[in-house]
MIKE-595354 format. One record per atom (N, C-alpha, C): residue number from 1; y, z, x. Coordinates in nm, 3 decimals. Each point is the difference from the previous one (the first is absolute). Layout:
<sites>
- seq / y / z / x
- NUM / Y / Z / X
...
</sites>
This chain:
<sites>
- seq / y / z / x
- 1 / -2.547 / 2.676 / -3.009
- 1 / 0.101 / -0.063 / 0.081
- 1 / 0.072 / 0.109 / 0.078
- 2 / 0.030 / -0.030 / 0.134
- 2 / 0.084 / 0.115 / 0.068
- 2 / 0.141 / 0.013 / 0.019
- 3 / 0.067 / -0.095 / -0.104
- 3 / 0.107 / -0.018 / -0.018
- 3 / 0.018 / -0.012 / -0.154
- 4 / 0.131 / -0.010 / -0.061
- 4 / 0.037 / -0.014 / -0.130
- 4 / -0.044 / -0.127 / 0.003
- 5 / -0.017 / -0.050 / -0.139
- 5 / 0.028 / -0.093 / -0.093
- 5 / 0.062 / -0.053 / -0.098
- 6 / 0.110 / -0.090 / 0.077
- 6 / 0.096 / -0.004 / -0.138
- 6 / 0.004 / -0.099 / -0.094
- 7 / -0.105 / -0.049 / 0.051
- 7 / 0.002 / -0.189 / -0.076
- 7 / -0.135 / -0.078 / 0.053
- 8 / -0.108 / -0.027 / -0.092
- 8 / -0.094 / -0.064 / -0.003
- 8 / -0.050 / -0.116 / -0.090
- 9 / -0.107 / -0.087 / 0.008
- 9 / -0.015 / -0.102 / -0.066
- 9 / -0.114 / -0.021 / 0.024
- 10 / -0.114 / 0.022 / -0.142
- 10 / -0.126 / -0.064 / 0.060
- 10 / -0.018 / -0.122 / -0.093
- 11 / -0.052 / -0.121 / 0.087
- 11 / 0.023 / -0.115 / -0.054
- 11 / -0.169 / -0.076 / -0.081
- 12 / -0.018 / -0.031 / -0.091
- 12 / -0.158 / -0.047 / -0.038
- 12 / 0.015 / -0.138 / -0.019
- 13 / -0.082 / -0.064 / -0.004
- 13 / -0.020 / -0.136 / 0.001
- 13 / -0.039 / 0.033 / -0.170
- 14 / 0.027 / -0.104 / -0.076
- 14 / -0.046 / -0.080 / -0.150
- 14 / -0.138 / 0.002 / 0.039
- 15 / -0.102 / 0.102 / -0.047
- 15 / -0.113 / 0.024 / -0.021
- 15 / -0.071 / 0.061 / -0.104
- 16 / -0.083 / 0.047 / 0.004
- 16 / -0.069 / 0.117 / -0.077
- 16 / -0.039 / 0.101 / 0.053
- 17 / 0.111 / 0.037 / 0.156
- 17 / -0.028 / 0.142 / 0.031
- 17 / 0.130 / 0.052 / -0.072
- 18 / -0.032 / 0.141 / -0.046
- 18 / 0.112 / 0.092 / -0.038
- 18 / 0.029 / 0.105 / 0.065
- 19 / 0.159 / 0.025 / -0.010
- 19 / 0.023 / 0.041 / 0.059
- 19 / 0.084 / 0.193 / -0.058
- 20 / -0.047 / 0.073 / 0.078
- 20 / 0.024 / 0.140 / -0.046
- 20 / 0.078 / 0.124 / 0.042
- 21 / 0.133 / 0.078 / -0.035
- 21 / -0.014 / 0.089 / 0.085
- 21 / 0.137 / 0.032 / -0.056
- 22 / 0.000 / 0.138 / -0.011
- 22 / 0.113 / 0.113 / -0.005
- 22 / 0.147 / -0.020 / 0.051
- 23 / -0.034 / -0.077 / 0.146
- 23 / 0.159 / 0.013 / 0.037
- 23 / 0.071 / -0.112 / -0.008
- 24 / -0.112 / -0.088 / -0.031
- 24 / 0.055 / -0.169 / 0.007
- 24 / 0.058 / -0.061 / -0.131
- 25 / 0.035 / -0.089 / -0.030
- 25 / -0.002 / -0.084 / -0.134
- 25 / -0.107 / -0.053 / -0.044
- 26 / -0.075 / 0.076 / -0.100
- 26 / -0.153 / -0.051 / -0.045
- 26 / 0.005 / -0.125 / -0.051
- 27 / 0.114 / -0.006 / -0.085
- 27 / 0.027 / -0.174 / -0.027
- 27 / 0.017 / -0.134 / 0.070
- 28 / 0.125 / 0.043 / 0.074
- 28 / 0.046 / -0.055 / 0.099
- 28 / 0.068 / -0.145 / -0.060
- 29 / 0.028 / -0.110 / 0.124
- 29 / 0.099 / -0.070 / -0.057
- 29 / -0.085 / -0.162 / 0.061
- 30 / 0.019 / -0.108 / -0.056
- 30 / -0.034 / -0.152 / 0.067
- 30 / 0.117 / -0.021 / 0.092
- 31 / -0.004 / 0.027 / 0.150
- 31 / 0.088 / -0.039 / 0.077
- 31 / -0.016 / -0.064 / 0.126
- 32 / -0.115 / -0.027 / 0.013
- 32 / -0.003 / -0.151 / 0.131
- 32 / -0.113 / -0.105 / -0.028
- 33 / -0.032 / -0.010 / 0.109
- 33 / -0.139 / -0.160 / -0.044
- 33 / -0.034 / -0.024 / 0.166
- 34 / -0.158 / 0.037 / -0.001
- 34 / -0.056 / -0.030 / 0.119
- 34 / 0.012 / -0.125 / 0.036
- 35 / 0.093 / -0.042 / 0.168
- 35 / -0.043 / -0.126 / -0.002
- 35 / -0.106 / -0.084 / 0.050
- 36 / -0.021 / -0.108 / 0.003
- 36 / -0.098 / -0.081 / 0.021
- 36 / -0.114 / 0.035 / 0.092
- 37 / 0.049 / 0.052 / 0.119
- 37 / -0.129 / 0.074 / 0.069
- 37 / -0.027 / 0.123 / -0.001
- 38 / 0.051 / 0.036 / -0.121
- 38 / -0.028 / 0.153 / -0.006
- 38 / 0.046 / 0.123 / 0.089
- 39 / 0.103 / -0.048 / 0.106
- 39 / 0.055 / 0.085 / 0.064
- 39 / 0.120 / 0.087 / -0.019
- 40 / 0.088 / -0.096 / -0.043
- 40 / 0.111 / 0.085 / -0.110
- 40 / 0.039 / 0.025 / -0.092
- 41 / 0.082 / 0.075 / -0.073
- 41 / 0.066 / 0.004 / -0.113
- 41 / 0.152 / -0.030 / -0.022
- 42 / 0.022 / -0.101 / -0.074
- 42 / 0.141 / -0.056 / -0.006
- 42 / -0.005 / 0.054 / -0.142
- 43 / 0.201 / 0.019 / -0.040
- 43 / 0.006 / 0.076 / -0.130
- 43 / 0.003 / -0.138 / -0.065
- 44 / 0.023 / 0.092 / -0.174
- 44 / 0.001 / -0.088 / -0.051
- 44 / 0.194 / -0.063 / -0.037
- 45 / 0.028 / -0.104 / -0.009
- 45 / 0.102 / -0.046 / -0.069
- 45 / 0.028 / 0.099 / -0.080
- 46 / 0.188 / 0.035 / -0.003
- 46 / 0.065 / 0.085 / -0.148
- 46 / -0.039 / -0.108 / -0.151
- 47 / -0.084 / 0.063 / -0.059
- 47 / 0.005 / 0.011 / -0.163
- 47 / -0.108 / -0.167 / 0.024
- 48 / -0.125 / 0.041 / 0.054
- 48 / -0.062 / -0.094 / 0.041
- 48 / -0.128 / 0.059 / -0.080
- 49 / -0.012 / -0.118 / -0.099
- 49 / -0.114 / 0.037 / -0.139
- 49 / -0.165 / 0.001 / 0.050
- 50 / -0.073 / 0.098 / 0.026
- 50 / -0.130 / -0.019 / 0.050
- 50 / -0.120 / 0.014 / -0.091
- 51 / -0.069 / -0.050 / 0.023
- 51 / -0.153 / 0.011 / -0.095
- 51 / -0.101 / 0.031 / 0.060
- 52 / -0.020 / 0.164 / 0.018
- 52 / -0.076 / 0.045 / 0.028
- 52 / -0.168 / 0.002 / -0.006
- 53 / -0.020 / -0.061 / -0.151
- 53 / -0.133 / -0.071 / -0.052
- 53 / -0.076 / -0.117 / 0.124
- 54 / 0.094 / -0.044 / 0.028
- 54 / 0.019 / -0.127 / 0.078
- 54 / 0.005 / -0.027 / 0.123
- 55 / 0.087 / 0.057 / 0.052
- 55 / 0.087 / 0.001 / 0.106
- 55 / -0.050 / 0.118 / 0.124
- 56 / -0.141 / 0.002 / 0.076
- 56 / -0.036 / 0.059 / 0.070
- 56 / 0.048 / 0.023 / 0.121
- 57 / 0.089 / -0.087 / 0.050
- 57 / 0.048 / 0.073 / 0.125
- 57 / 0.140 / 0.064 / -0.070
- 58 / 0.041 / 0.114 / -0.056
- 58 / 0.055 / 0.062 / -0.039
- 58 / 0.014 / 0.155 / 0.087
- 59 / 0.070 / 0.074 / 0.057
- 59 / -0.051 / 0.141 / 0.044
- 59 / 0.089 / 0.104 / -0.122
- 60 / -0.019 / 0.093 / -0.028
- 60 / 0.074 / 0.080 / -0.075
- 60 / 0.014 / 0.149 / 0.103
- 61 / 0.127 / 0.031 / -0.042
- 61 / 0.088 / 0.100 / 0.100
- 61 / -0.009 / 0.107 / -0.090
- 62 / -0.063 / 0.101 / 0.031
- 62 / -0.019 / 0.170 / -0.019
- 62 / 0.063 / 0.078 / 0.114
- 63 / 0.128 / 0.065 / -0.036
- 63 / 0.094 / 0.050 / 0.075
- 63 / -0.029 / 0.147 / -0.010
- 64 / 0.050 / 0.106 / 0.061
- 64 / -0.018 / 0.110 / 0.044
- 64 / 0.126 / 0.039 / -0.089
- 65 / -0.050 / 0.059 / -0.119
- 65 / 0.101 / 0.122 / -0.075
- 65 / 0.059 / 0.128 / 0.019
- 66 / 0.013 / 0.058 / 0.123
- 66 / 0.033 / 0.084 / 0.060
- 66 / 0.001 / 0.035 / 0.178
- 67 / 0.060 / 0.039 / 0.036
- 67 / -0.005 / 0.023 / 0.163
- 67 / -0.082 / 0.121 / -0.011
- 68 / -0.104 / -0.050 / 0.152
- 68 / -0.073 / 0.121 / 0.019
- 68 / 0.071 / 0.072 / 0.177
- 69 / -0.026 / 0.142 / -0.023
- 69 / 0.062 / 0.068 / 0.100
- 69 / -0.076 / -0.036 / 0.123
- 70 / 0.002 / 0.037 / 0.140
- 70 / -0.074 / -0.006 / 0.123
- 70 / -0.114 / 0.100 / -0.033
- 71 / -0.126 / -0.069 / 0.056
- 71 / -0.131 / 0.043 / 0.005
- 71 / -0.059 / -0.001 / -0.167
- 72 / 0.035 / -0.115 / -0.116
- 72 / -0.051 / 0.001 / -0.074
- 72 / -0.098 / -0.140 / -0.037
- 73 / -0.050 / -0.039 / -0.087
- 73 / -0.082 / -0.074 / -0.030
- 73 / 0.012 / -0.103 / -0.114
- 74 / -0.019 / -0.158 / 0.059
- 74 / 0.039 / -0.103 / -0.093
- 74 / -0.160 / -0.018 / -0.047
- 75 / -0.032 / 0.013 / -0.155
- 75 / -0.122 / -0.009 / -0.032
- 75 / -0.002 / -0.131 / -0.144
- 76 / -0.065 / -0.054 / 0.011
- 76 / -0.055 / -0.073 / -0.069
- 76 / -0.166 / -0.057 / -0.024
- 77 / 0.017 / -0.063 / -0.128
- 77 / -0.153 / -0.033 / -0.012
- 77 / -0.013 / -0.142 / -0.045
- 78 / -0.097 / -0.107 / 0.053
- 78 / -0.018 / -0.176 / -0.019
- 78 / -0.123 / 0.035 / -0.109
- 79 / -0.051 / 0.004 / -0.062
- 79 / -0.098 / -0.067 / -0.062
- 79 / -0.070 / -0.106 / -0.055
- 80 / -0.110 / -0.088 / 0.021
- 80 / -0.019 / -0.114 / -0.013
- 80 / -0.020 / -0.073 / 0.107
- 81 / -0.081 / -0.145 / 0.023
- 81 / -0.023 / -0.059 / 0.061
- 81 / 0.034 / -0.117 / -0.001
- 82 / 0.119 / -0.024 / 0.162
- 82 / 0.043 / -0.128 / -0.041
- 82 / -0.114 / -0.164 / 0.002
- 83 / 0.023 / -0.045 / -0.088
- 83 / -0.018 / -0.121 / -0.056
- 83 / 0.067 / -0.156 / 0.070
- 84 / 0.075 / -0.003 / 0.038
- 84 / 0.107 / -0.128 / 0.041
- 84 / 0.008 / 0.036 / 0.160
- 85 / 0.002 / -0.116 / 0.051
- 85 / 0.030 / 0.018 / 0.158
- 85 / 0.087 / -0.076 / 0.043
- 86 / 0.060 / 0.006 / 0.098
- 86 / 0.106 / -0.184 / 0.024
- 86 / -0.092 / 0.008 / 0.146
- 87 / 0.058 / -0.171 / 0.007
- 87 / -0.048 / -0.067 / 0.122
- 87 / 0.072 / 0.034 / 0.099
- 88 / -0.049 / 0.097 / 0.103
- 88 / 0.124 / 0.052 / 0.101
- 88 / 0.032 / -0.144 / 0.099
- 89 / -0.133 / -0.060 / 0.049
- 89 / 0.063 / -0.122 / 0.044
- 89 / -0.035 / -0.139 / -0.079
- 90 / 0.089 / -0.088 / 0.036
- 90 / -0.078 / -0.097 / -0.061
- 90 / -0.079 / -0.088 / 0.037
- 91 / -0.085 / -0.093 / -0.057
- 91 / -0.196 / -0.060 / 0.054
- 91 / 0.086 / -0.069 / 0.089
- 92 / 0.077 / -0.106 / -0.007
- 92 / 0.038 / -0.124 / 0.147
- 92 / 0.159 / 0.037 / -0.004
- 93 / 0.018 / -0.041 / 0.136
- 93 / 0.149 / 0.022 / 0.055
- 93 / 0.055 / -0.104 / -0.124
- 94 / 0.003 / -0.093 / -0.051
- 94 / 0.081 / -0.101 / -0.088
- 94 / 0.000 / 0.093 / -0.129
- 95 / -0.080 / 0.101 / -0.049
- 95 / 0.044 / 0.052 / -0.093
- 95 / 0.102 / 0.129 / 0.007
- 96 / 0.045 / 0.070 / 0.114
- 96 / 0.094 / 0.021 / 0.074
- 96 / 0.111 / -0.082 / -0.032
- 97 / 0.002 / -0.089 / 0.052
- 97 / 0.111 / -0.069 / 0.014
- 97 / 0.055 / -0.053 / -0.063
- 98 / -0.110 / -0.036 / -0.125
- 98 / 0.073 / -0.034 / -0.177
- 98 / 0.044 / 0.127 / -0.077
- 99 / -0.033 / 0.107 / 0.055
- 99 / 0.065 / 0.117 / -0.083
- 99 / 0.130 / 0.054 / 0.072
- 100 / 0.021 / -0.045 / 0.148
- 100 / 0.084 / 0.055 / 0.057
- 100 / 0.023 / 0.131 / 0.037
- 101 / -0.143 / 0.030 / 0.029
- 101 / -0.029 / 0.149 / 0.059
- 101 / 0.023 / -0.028 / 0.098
- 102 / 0.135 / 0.105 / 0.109
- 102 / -0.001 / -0.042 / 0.104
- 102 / -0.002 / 0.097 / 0.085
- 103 / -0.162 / 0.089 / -0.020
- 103 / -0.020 / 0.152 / 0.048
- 103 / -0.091 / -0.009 / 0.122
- 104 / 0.002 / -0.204 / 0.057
- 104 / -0.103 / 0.026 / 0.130
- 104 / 0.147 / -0.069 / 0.078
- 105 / 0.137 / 0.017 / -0.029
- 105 / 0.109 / -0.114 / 0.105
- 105 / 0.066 / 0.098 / 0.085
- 106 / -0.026 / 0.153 / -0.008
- 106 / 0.043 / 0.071 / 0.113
- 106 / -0.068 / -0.010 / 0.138
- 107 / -0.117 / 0.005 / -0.077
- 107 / -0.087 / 0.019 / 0.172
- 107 / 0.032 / -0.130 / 0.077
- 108 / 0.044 / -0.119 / -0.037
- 108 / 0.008 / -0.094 / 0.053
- 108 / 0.114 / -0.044 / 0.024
- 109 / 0.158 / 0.063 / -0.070
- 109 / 0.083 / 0.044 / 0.041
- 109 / 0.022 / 0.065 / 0.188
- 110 / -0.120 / 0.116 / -0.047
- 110 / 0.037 / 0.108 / 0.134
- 110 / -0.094 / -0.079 / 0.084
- 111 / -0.079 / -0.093 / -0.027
- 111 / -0.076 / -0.103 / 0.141
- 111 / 0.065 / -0.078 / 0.076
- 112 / 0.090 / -0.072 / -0.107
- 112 / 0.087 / -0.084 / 0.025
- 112 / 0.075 / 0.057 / 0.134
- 113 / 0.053 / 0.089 / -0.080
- 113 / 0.108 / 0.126 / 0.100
- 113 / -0.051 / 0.037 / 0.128
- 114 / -0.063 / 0.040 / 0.008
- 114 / -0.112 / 0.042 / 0.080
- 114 / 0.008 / -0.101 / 0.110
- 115 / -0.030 / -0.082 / -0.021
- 115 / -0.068 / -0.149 / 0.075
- 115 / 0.131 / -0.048 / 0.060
- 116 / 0.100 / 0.015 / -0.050
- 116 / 0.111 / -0.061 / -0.004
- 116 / 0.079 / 0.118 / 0.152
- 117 / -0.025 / 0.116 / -0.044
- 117 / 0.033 / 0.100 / 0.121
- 117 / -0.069 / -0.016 / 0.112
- 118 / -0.142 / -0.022 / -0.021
- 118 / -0.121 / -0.034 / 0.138
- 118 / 0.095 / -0.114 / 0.055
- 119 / -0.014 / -0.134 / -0.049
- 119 / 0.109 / -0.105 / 0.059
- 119 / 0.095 / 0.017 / 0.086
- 120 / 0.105 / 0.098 / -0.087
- 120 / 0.155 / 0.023 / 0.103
- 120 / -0.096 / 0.062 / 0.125
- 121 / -0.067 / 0.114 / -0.037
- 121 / -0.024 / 0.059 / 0.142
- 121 / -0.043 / -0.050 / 0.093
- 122 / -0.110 / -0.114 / 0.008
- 122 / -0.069 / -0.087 / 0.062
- 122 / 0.156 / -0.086 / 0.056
- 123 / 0.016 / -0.039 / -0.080
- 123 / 0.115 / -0.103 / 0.079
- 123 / 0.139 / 0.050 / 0.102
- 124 / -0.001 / 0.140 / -0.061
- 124 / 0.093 / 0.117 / 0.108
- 124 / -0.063 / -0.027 / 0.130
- 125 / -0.153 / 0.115 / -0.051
- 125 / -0.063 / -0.004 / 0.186
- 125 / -0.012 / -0.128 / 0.060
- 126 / -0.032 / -0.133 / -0.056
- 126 / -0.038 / -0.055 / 0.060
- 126 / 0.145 / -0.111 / 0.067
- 127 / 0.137 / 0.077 / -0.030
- 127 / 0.103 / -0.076 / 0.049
- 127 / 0.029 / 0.120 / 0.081
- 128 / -0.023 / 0.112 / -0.009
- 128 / 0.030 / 0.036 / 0.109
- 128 / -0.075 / 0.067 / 0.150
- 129 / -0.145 / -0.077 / -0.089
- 129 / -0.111 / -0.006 / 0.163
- 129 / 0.026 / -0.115 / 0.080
- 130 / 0.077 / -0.089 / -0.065
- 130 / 0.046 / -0.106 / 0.174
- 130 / 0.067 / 0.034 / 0.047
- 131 / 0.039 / -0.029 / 0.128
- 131 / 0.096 / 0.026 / 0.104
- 131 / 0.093 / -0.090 / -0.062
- 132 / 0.169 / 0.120 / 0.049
- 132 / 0.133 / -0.087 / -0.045
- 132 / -0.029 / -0.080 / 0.088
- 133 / 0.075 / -0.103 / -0.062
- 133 / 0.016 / -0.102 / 0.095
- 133 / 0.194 / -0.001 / 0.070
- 134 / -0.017 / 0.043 / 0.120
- 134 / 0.149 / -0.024 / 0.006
- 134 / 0.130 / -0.114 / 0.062
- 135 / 0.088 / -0.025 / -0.054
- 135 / 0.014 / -0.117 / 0.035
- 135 / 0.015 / -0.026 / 0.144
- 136 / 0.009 / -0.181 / 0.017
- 136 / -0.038 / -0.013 / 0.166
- 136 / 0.105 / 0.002 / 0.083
- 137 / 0.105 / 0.016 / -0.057
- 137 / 0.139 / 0.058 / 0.067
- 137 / 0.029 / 0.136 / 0.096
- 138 / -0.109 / 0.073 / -0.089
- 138 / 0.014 / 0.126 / 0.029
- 138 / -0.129 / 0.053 / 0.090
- 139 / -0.095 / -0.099 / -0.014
- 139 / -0.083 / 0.005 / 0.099
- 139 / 0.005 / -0.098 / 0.156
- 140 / 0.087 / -0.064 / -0.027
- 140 / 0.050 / -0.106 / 0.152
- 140 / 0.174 / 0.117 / 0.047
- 141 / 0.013 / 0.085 / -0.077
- 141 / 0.150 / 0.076 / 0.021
- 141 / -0.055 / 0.121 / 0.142
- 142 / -0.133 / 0.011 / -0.016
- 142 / -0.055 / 0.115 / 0.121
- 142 / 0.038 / -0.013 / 0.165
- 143 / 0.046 / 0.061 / 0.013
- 143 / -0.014 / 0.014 / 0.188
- 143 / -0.017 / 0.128 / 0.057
- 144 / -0.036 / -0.048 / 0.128
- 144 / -0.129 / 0.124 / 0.064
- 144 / 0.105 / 0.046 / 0.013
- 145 / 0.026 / 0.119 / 0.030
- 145 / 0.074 / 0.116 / 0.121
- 145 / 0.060 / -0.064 / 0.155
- 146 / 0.091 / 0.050 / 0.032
- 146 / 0.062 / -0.063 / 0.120
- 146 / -0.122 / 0.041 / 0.104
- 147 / 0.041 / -0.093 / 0.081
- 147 / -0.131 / 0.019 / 0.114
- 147 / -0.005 / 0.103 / 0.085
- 148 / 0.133 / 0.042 / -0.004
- 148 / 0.011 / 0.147 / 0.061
- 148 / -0.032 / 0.111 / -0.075
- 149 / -0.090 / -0.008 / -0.142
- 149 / -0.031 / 0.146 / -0.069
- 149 / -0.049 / 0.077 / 0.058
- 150 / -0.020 / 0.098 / -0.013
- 150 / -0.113 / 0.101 / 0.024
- 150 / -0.087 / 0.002 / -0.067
- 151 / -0.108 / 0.121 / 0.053
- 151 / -0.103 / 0.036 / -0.079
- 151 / -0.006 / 0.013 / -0.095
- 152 / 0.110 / 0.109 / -0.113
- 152 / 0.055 / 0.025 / -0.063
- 152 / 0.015 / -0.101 / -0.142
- 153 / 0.068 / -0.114 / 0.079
- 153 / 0.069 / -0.078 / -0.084
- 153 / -0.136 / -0.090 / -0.088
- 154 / -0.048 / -0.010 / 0.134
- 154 / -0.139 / -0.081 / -0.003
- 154 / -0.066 / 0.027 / -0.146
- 155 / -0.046 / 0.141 / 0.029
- 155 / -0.081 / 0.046 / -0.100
- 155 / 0.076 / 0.026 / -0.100
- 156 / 0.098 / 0.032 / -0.022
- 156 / 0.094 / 0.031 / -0.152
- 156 / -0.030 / -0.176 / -0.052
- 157 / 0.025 / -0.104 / 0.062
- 157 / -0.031 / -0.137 / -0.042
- 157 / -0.110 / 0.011 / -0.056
- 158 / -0.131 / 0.004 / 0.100
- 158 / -0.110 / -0.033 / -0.088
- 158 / -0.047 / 0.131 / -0.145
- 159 / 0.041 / 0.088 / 0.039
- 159 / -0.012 / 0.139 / -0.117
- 159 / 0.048 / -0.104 / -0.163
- 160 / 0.120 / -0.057 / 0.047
- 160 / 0.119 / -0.076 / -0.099
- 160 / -0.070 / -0.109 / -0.051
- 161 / -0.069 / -0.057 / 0.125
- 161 / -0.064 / -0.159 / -0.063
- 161 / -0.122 / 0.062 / -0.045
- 162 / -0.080 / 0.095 / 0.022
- 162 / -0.185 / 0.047 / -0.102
- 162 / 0.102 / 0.038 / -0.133
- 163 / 0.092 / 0.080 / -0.013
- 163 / 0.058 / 0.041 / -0.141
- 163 / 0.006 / -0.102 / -0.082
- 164 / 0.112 / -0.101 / 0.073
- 164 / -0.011 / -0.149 / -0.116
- 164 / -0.082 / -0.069 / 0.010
- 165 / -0.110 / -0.030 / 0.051
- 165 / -0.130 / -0.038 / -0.014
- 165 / -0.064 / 0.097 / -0.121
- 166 / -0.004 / 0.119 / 0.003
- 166 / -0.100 / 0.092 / -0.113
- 166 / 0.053 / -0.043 / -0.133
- 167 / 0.111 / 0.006 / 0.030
- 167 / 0.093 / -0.019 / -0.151
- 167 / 0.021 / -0.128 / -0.086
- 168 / -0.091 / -0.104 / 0.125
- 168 / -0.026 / -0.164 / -0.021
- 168 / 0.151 / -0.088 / -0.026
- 169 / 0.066 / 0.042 / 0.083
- 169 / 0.149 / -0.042 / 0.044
- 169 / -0.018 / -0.104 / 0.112
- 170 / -0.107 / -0.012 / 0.074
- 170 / -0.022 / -0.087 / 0.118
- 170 / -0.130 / -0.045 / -0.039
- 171 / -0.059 / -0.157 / 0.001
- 171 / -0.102 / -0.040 / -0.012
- 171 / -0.091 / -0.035 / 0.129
- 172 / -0.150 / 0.027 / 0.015
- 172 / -0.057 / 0.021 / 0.111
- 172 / 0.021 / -0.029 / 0.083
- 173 / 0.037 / -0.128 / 0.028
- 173 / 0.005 / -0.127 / 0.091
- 173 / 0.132 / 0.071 / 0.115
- 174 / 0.131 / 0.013 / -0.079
- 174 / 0.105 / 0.049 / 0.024
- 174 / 0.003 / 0.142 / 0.075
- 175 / -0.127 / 0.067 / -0.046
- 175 / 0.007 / 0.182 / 0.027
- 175 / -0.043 / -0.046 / 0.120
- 176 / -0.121 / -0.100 / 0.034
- 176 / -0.119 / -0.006 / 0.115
- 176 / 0.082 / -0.039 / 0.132
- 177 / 0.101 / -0.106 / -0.070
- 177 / 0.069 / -0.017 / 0.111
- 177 / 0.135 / 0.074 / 0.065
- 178 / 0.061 / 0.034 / -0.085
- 178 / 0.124 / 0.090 / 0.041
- 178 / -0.107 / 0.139 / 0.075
- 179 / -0.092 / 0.064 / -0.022
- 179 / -0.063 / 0.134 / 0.053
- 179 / -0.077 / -0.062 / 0.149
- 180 / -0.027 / -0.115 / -0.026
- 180 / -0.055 / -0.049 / 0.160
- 180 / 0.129 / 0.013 / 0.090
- 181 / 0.106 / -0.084 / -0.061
- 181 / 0.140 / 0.034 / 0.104
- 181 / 0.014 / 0.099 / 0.074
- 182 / 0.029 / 0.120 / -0.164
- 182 / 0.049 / 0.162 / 0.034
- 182 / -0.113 / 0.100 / 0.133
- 183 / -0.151 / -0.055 / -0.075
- 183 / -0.104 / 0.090 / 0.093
- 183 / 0.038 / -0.076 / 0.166
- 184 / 0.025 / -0.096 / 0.035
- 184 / -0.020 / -0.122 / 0.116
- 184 / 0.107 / 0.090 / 0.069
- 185 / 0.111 / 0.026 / -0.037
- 185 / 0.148 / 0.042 / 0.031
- 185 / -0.029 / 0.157 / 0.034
- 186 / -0.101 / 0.077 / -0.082
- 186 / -0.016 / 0.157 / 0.023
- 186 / -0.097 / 0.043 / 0.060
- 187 / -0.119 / -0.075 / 0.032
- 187 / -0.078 / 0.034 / 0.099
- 187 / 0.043 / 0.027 / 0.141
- 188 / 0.076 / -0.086 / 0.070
- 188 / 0.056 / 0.030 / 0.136
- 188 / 0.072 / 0.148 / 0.000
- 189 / -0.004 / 0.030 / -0.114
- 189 / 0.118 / 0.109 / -0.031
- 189 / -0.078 / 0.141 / -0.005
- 190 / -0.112 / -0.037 / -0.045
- 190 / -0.105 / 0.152 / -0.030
- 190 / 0.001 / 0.061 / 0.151
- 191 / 0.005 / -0.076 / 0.102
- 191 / -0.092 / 0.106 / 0.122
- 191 / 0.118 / 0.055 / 0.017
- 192 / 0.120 / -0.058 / 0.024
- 192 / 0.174 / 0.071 / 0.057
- 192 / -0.027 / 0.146 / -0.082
- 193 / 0.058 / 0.099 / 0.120
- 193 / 0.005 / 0.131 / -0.085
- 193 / 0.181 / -0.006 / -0.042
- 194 / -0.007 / 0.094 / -0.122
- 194 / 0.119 / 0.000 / -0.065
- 194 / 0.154 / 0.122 / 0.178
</sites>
């Protein structure tokens, strides 16, 4: 290890492998119970009577009797061949679900989730790929430029009316016709030199 060690635990399942070694607890202690799919270890209950003869999903805790310094070595030895296996999954989803293993409800949790985020986003872009609609007050409120504008004025208008058109503040119909006005009004105006 390239660091100290101040606290270890090697854990065995209720078998007939044994377990060996100098720095550990050769004895060790009955302190959890594999559960049902064999993935974890839950402890056991305080002053919780076990029968080891019996009682195969049992793990026993061999703790580390001393701290080892940086750059030393946690050694032990298993001997024996285990015998007992658990069912990591189980044969049909209903036997799942009568044991109340519930080690397949994340992924479908984070699908859920998932699916649920795709949604909002879809429904974002797709409210804000239509054109506003703006009200018709404010689209009958327009008037051209006095008839005496200039060139000037002309074009600052239509510059003003393509902006709220891009920005979908004016709907087509409305842009096509207010820019026929403005261009009708500024053409006579292009040949005049300034």
């Amino acid at each position: 290890m390239g660091y100290p060690v101040l606290d270890a635990t090697v854990l065995i399942p209720n078998d007939t492998v044994e377990f060996s070694s100098e720095q550990f607890d050769p004895v060790g202690e009955w302190r959890g119970r594999v559960s049902q799919g064999g993935v974890r270890v839950t402890e056991l209950e305080a002053g919780e009577q076990v029968e080891p003869d019996s009682d195969f999903s049992l793990v026993k805790a061999h703790d580390l009797t001393a701290p080892t310094g940086a750059d030393g070595h946690l050694m032990f030895e298993l001997v024996g061949r285990p015998t007992r296996t658990l069912n990591v999954m189980p044969p049909t989803p209903s036997a799942a679900a009568s044991t109340g293993d519930d080690t397949n409800t994340l992924p479908m949790i984070l699908g859920a989730a998932g699916l649920a985020v795709m949604a909002l986003a879809v429904g974002l872009w797709w409210r804000q790929r239509g054109t506003v609609q703006v009200p018709a007050a404010s689209l009958g409120a327009w008037t051209p430029p006095d008839p005496s504008a200039g060139k000037e004025v002309l074009l600052r208008a239509i510059a003003t009316l393509d902006d709220a058109y891009e920005a979908g503040h004016v709907d087509d119909a409305v842009y096509e016709e207010r820019r026929a006005i403005l261009t009708e009004r500024l053409l006579p105006l292009l040949d005049q030199d300034d």
